[in-house]
TIMIPA-169134 format. One record per residue: residue in three letters; x, y, z of N, C-alpha, C in turn. Coordinates in pm, 1 decimal, decimal comma, padded with zeros to 6 digits. Example, Ala and Ser with C-alpha at 12.3 -4.5 7.8 and 13.67 -1.06 7.14 Angstrom:
// residues 2
<seba marza="ALA" n_px="01319,0" n_py="-00569,0" n_pz="00780,0" ca_px="01230,0" ca_py="-00450,0" ca_pz="00780,0" c_px="01320,0" c_py="-00330,0" c_pz="00780,0"/>
<seba marza="SER" n_px="01285,0" n_py="-00225,0" n_pz="00708,0" ca_px="01367,0" ca_py="-00106,0" ca_pz="00714,0" c_px="01290,0" c_py="00003,0" c_pz="00787,0"/>
***
This chain:
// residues 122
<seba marza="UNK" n_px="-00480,9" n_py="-00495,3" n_pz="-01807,8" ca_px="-00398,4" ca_py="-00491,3" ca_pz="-01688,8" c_px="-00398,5" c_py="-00347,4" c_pz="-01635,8"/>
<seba marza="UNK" n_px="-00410,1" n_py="-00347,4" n_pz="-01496,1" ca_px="-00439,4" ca_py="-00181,8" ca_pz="-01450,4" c_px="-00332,0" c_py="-00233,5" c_pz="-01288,8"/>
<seba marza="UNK" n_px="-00302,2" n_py="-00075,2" n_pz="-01240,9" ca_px="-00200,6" ca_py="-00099,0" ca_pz="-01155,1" c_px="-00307,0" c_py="00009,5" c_pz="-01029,1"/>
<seba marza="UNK" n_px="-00349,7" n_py="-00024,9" n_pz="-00959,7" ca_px="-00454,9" ca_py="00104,1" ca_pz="-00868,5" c_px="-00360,0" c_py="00146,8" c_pz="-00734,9"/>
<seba marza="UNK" n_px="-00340,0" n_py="00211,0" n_pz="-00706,3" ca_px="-00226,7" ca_py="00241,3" ca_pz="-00565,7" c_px="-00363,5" c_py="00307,3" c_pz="-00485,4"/>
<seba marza="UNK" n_px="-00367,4" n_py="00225,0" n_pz="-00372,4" ca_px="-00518,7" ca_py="00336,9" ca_pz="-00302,5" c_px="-00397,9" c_py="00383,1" c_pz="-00167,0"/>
<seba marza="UNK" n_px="-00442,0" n_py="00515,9" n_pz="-00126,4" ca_px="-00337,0" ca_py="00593,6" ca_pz="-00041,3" c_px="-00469,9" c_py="00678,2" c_pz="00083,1"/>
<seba marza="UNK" n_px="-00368,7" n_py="00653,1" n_pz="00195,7" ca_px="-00467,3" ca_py="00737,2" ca_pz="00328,9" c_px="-00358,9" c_py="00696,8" c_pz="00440,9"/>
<seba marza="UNK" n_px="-00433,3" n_py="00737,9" n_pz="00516,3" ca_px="-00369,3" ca_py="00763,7" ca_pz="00665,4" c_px="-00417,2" c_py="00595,9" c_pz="00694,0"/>
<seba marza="UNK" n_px="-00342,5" n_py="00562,2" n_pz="00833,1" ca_px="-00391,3" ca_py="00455,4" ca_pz="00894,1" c_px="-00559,9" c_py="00506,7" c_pz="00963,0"/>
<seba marza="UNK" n_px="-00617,0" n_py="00331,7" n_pz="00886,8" ca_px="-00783,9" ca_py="00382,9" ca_pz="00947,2" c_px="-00876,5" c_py="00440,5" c_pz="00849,8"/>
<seba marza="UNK" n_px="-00823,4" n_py="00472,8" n_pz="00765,1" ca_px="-00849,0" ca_py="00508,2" ca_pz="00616,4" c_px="-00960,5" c_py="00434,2" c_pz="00554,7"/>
<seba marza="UNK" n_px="-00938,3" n_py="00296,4" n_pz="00551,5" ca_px="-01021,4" ca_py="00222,7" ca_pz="00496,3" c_px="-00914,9" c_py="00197,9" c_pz="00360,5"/>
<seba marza="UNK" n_px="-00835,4" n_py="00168,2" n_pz="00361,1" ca_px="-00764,8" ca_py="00086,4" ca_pz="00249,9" c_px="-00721,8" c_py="-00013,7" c_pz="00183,2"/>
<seba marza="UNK" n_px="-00689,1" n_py="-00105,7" n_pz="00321,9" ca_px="-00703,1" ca_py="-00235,3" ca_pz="00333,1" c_px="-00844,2" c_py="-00294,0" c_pz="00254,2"/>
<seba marza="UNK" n_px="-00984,9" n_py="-00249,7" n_pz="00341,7" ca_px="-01084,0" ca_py="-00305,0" ca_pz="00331,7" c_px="-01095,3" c_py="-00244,1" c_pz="00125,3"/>
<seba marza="UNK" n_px="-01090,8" n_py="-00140,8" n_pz="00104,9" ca_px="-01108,5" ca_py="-00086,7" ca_pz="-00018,6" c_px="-01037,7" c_py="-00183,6" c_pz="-00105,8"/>
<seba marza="UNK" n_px="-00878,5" n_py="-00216,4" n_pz="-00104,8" ca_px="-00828,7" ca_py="-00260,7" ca_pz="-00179,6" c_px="-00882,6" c_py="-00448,0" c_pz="-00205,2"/>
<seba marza="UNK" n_px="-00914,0" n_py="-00515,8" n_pz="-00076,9" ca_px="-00912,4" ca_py="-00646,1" ca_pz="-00098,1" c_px="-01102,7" c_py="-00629,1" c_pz="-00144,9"/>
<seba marza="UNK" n_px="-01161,5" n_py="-00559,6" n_pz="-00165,7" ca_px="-01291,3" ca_py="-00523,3" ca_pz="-00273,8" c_px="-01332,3" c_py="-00562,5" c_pz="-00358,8"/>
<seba marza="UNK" n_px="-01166,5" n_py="-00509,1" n_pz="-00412,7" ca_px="-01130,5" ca_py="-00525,6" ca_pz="-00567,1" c_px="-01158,8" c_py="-00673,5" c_pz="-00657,9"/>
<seba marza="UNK" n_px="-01267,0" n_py="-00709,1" n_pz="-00709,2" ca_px="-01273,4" ca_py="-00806,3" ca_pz="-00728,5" c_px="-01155,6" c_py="-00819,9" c_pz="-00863,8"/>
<seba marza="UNK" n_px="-01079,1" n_py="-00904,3" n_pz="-00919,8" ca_px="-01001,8" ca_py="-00936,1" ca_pz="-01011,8" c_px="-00846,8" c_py="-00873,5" c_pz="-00985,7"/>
<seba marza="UNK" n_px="-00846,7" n_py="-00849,7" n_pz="-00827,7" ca_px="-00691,1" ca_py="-00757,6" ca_pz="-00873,0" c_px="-00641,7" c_py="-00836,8" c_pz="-00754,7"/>
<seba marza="UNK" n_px="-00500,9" n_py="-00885,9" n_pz="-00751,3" ca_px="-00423,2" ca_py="-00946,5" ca_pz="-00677,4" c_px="-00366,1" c_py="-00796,8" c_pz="-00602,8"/>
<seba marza="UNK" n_px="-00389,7" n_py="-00816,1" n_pz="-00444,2" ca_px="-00382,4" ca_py="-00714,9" ca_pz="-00351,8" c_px="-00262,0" c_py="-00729,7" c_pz="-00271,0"/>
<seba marza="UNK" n_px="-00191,5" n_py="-00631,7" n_pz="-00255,7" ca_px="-00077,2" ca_py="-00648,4" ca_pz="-00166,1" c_px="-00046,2" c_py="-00557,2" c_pz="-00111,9"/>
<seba marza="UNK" n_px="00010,7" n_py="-00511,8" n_pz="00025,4" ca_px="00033,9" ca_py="-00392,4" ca_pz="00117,7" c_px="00183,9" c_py="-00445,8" c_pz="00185,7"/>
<seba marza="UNK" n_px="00252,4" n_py="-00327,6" n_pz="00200,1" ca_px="00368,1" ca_py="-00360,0" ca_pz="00297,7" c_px="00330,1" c_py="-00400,0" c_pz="00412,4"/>
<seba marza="UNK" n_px="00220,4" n_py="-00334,5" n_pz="00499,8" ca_px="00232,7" ca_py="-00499,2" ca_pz="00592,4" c_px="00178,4" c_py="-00623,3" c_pz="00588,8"/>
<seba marza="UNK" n_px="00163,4" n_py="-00657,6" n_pz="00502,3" ca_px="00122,9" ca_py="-00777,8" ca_pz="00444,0" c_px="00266,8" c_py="-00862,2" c_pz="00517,7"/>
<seba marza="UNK" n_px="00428,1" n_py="-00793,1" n_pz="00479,9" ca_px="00524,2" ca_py="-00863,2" ca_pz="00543,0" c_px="00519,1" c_py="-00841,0" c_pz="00705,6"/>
<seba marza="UNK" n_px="00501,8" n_py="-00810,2" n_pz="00785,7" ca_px="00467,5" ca_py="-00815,1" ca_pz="00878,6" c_px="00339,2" c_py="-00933,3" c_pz="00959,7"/>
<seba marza="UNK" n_px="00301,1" n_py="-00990,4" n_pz="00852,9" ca_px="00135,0" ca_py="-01069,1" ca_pz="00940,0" c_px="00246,8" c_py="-01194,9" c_pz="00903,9"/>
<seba marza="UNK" n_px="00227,9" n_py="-01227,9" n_pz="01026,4" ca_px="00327,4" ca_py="-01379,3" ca_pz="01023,4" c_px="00181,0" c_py="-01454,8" c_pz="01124,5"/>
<seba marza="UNK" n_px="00242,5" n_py="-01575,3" n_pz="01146,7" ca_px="00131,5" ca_py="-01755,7" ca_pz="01169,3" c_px="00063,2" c_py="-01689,7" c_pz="01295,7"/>
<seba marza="UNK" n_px="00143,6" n_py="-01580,3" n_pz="01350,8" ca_px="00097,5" ca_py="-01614,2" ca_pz="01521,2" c_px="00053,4" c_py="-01427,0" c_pz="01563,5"/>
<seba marza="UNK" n_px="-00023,2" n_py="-01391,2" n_pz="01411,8" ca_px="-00025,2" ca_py="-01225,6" ca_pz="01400,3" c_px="00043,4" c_py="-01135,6" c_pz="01369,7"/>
<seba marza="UNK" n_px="00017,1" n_py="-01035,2" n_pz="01343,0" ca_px="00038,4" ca_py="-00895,7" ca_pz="01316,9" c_px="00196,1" c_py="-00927,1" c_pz="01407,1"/>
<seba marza="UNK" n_px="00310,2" n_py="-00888,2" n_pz="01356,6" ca_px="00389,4" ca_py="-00851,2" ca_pz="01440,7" c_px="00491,5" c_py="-00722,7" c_pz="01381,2"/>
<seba marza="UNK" n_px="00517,6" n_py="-00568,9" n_pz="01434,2" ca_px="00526,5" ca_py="-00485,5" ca_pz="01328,8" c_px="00675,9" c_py="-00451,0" c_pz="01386,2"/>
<seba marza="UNK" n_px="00784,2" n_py="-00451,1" n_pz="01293,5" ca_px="00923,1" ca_py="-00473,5" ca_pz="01333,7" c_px="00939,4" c_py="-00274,4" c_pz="01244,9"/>
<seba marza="UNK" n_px="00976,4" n_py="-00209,6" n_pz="01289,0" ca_px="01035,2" ca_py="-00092,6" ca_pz="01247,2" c_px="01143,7" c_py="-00113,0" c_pz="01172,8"/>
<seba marza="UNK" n_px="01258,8" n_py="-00186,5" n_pz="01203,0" ca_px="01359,7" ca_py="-00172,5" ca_pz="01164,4" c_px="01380,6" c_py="-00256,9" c_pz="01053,0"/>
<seba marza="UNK" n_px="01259,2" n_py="-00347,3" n_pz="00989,0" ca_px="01228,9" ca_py="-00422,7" ca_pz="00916,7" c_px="01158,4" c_py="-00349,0" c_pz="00785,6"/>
<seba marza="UNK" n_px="01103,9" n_py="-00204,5" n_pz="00820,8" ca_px="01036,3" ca_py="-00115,5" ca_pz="00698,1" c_px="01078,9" c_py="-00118,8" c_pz="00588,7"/>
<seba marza="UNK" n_px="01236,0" n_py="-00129,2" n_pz="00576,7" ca_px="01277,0" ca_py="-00097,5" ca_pz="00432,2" c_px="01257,5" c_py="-00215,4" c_pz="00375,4"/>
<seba marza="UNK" n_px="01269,8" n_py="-00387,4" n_pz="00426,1" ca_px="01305,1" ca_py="-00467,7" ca_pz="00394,0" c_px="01103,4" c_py="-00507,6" c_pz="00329,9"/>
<seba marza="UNK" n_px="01054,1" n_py="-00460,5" n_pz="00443,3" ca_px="00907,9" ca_py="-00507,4" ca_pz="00383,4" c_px="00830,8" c_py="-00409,2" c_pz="00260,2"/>
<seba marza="UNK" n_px="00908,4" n_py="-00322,4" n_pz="00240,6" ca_px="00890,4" ca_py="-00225,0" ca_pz="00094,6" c_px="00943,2" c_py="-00301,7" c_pz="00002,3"/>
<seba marza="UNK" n_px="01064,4" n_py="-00342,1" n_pz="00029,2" ca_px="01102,3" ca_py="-00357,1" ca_pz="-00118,5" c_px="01063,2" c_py="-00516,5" c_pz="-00148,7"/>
<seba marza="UNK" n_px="00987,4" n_py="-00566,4" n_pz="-00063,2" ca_px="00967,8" ca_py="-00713,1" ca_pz="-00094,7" c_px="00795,8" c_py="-00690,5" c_pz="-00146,0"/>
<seba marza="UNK" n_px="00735,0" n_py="-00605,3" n_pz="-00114,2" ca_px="00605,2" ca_py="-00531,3" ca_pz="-00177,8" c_px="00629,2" c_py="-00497,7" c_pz="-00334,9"/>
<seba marza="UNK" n_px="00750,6" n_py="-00433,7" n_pz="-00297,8" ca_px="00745,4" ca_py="-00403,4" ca_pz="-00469,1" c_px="00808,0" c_py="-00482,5" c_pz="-00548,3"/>
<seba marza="UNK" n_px="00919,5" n_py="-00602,3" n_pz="-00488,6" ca_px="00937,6" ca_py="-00718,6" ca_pz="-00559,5" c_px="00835,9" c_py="-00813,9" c_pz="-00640,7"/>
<seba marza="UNK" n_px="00696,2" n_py="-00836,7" n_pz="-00532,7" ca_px="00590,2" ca_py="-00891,7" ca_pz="-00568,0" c_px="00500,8" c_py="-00808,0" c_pz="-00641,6"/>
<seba marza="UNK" n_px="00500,5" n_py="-00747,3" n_pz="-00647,4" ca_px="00432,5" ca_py="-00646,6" ca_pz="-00745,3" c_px="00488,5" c_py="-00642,3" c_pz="-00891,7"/>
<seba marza="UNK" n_px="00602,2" n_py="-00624,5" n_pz="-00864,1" ca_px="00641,9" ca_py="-00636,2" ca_pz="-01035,5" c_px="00623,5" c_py="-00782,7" c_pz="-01077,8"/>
<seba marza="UNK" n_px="00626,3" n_py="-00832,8" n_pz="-00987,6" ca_px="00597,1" ca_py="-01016,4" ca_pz="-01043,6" c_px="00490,7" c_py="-01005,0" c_pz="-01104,1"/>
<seba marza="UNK" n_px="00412,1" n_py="-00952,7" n_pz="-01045,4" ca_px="00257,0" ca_py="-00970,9" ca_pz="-01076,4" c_px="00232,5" c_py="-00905,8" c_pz="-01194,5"/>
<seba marza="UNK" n_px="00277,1" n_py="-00804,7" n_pz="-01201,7" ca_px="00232,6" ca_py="-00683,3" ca_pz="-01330,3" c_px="00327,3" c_py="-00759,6" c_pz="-01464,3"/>
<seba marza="UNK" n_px="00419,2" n_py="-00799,6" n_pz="-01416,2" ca_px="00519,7" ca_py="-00909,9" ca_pz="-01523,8" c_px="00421,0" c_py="-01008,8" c_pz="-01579,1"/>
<seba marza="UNK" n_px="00352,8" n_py="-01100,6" n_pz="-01474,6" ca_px="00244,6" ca_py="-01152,7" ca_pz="-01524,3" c_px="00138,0" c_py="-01143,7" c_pz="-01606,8"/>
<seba marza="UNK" n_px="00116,8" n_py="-01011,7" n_pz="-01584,4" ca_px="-00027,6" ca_py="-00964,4" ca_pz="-01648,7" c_px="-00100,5" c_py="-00937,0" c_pz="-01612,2"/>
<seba marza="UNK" n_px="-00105,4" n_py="-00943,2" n_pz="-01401,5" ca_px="-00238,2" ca_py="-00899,9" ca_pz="-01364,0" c_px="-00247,8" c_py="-00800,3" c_pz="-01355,2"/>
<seba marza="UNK" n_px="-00390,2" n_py="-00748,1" n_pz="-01284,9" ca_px="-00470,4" ca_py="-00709,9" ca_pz="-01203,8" c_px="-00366,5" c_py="-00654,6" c_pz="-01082,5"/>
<seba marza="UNK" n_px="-00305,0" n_py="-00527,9" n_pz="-01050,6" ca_px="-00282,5" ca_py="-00538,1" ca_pz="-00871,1" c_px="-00355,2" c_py="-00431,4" c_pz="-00815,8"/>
<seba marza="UNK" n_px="-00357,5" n_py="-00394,9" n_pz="-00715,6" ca_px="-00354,0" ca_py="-00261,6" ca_pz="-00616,7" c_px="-00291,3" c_py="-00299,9" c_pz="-00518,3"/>
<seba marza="UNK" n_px="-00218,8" n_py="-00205,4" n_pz="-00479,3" ca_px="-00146,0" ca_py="-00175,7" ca_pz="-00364,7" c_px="-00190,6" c_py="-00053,7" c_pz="-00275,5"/>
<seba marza="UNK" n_px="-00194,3" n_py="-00111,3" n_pz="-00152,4" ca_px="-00264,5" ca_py="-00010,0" ca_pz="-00062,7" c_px="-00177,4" c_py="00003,6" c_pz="00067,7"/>
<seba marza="UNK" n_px="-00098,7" n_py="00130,2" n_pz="00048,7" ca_px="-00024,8" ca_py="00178,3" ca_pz="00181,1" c_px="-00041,2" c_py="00325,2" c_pz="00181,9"/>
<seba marza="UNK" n_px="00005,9" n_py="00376,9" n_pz="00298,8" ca_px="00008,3" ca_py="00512,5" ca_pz="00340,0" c_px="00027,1" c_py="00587,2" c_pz="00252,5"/>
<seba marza="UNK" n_px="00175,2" n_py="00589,3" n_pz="00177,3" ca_px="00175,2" ca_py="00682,0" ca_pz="00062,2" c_px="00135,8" c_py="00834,5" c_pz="00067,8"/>
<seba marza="UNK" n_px="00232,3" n_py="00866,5" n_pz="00198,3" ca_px="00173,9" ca_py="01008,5" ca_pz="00273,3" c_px="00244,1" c_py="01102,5" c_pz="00146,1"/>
<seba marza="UNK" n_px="00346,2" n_py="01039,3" n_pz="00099,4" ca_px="00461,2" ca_py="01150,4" ca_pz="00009,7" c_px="00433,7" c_py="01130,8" c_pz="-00109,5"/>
<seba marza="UNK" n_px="00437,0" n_py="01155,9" n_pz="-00184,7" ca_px="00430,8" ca_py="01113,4" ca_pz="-00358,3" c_px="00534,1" c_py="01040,8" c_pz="-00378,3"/>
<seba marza="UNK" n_px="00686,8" n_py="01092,7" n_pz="-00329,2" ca_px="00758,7" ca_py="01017,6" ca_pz="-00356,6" c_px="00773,3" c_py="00895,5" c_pz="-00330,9"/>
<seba marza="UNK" n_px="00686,7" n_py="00822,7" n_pz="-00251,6" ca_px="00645,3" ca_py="00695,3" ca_pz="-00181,5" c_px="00585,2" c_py="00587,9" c_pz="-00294,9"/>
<seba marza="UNK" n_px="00524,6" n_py="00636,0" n_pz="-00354,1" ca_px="00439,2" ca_py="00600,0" ca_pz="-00487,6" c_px="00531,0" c_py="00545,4" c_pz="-00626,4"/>
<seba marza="UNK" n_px="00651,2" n_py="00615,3" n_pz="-00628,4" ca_px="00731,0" ca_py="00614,8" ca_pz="-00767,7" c_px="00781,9" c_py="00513,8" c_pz="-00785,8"/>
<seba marza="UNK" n_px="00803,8" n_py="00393,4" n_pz="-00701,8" ca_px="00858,6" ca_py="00302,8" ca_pz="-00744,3" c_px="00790,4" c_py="00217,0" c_pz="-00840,1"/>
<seba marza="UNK" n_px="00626,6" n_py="00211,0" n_pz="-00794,5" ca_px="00529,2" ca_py="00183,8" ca_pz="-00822,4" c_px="00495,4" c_py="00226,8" c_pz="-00976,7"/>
<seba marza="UNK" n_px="00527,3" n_py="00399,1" n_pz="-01008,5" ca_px="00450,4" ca_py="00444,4" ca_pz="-01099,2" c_px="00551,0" c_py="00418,3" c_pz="-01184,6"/>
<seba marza="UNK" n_px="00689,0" n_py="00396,8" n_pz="-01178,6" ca_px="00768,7" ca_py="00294,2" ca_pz="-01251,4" c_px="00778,4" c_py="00241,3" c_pz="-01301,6"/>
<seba marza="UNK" n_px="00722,8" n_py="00108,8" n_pz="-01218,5" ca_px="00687,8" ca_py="-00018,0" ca_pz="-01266,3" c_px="00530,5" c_py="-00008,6" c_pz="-01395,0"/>
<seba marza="UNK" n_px="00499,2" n_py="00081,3" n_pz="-01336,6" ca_px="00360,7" ca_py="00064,0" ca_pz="-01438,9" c_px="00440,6" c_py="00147,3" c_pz="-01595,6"/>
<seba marza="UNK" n_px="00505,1" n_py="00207,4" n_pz="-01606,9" ca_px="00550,0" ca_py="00239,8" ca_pz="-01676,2" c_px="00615,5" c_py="00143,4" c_pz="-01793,1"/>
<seba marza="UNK" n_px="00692,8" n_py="00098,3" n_pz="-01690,0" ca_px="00778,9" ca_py="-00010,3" ca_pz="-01760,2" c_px="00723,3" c_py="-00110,4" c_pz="-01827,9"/>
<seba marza="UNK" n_px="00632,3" n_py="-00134,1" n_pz="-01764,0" ca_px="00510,7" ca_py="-00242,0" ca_pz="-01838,9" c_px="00404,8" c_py="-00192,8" c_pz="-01914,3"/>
<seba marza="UNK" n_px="00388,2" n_py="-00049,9" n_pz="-01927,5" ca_px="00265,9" ca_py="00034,4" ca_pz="-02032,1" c_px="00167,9" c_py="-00014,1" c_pz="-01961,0"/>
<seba marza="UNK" n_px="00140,7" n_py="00000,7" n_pz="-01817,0" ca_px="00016,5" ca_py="-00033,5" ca_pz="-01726,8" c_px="-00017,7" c_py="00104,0" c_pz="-01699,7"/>
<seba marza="UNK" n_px="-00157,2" n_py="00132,6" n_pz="-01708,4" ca_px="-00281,1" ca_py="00241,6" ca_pz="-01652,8" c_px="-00227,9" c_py="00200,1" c_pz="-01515,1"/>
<seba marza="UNK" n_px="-00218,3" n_py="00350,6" n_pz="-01439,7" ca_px="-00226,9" ca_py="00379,1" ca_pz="-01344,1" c_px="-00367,6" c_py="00424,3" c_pz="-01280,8"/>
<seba marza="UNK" n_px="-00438,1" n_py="00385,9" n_pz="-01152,8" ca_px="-00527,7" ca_py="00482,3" ca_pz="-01101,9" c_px="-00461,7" c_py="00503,1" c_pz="-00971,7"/>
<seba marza="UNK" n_px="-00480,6" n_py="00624,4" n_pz="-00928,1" ca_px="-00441,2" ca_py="00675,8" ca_pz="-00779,2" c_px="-00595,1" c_py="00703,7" c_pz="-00693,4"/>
<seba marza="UNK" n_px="-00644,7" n_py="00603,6" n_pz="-00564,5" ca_px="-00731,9" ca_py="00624,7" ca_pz="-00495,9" c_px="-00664,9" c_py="00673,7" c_pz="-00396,3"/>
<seba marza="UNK" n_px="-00754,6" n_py="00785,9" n_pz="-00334,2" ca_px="-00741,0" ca_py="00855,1" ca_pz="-00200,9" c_px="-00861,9" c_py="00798,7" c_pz="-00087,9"/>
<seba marza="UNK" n_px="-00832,8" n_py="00766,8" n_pz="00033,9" ca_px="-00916,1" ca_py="00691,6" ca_pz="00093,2" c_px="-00915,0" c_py="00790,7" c_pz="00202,5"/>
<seba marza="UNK" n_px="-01011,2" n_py="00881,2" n_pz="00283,8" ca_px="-01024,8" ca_py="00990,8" ca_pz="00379,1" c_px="-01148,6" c_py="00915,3" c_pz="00511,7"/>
<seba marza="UNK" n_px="-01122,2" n_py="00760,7" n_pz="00519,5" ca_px="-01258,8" ca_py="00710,4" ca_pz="00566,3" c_px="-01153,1" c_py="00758,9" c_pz="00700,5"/>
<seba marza="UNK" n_px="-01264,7" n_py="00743,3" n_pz="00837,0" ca_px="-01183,8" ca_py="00730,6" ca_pz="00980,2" c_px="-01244,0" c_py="00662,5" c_pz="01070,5"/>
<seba marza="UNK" n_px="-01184,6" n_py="00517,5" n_pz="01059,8" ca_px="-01207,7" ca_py="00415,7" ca_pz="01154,2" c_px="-01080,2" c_py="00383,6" c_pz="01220,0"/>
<seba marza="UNK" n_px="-01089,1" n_py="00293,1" n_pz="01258,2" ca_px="-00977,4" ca_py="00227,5" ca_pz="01404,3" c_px="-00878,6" c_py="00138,5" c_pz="01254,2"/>
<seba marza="UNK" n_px="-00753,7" n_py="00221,1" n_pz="01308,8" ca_px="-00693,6" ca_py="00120,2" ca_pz="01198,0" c_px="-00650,1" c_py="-00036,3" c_pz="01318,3"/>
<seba marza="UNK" n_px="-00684,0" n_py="-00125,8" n_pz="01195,2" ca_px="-00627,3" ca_py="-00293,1" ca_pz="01196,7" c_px="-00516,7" c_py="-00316,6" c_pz="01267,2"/>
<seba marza="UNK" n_px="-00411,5" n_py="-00187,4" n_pz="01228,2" ca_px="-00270,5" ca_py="-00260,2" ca_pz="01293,2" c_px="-00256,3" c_py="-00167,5" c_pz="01412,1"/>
<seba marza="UNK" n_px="-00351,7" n_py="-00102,5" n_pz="01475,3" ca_px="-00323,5" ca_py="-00052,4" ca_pz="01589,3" c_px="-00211,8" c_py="00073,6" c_pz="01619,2"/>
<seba marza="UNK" n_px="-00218,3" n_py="00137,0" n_pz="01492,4" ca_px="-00108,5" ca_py="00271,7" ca_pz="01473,3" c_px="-00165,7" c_py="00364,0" c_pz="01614,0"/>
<seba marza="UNK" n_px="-00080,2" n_py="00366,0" n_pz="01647,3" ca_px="-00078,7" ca_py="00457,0" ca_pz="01768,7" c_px="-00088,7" c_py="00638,4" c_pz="01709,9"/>
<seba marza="UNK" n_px="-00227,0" n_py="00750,5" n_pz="01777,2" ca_px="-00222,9" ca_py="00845,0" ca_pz="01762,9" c_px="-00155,1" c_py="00947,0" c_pz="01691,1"/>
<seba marza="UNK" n_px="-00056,2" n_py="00938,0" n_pz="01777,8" ca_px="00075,1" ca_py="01080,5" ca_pz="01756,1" c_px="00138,8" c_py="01005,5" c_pz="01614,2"/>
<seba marza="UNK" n_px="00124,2" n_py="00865,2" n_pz="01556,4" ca_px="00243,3" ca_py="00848,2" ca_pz="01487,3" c_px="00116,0" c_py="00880,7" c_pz="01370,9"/>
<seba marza="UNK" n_px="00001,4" n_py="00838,2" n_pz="01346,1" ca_px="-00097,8" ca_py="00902,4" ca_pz="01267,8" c_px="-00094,7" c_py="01015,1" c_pz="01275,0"/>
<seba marza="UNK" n_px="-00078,4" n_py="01123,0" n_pz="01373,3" ca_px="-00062,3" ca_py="01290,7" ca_pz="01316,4" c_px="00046,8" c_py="01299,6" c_pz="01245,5"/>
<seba marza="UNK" n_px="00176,0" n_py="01253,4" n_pz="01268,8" ca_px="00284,2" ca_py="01263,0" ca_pz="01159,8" c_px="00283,2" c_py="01256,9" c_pz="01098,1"/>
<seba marza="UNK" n_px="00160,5" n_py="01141,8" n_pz="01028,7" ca_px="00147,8" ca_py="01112,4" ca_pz="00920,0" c_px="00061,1" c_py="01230,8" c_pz="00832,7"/>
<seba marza="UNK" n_px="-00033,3" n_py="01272,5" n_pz="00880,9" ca_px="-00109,7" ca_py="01355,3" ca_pz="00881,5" c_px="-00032,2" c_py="01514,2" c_pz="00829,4"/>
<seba marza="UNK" n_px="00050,5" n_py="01533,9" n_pz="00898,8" ca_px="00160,4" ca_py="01649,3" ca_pz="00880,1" c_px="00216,8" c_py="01678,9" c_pz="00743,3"/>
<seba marza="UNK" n_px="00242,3" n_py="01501,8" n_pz="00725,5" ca_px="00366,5" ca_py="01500,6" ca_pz="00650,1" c_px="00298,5" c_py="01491,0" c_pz="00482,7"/>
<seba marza="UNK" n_px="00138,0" n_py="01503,4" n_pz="00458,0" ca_px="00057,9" ca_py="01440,8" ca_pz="00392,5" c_px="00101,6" c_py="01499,9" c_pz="00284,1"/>
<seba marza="UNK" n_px="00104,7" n_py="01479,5" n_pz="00142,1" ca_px="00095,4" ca_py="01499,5" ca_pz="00043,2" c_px="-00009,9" c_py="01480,8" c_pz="-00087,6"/>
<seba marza="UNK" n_px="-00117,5" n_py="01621,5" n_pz="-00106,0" ca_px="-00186,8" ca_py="01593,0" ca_pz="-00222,1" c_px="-00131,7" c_py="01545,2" c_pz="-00325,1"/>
***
């Protein structure tokens, strides 16, 4: 059982990196966001679609699998809930950094990608 967190900016290539993964059950915070009729991205909904990421995640690692999780993860501190959980369960951690630059999927607008960019954390 291994826990992989892959981390980048939107456009990154993380998405595509993480669902790769052959044997690892993949999940991203906006994963809560893709509802029947698309992508629909609620701000005020962020906290609620984190912690339902990391609800399913510990399910999974409870289980026994395989996960990666692939979000922004501009802060380290973004990561810990995560490196937590692997803890708690004596799961190997890997940390991927993803520096690809394509058009991100969910259509992150510029300026909110430089913030991100700003705010980055090795």
């Amino acid at each position: 059982m291994v826990l992989v967190l892959v981390r980048g900016l939107p456009g990154s290539g993380k998405s595509t990196y993480a669902a790769s993964l052959a044997g690892y059950r993949h999940f991203e915070t906006d994963m809560f966001f893709q509802k029947k009729d698309g992508y629909k991205f609620d701000p005020t909904q962020l906290a609620q679609a984190h912690a339902w990421c990391q609800k399913i995640v510990k399910h999974e690692l409870q289980m026994g699998a395989n996960v990666v999780v692939s979000n922004t993860f501009t802060q380290r501190w973004e990561m810990q809930p995560y490196l937590d959980m692997a803890k708690e369960f004596n799961v190997p951690v890997d940390v991927v950094v993803m520096r690809g630059n394509y058009k991100s999927i969910h259509n992150v607008p510029d300026h909110a990608i430089e913030r991100m960019r700003a705010r980055w954390e090795d």
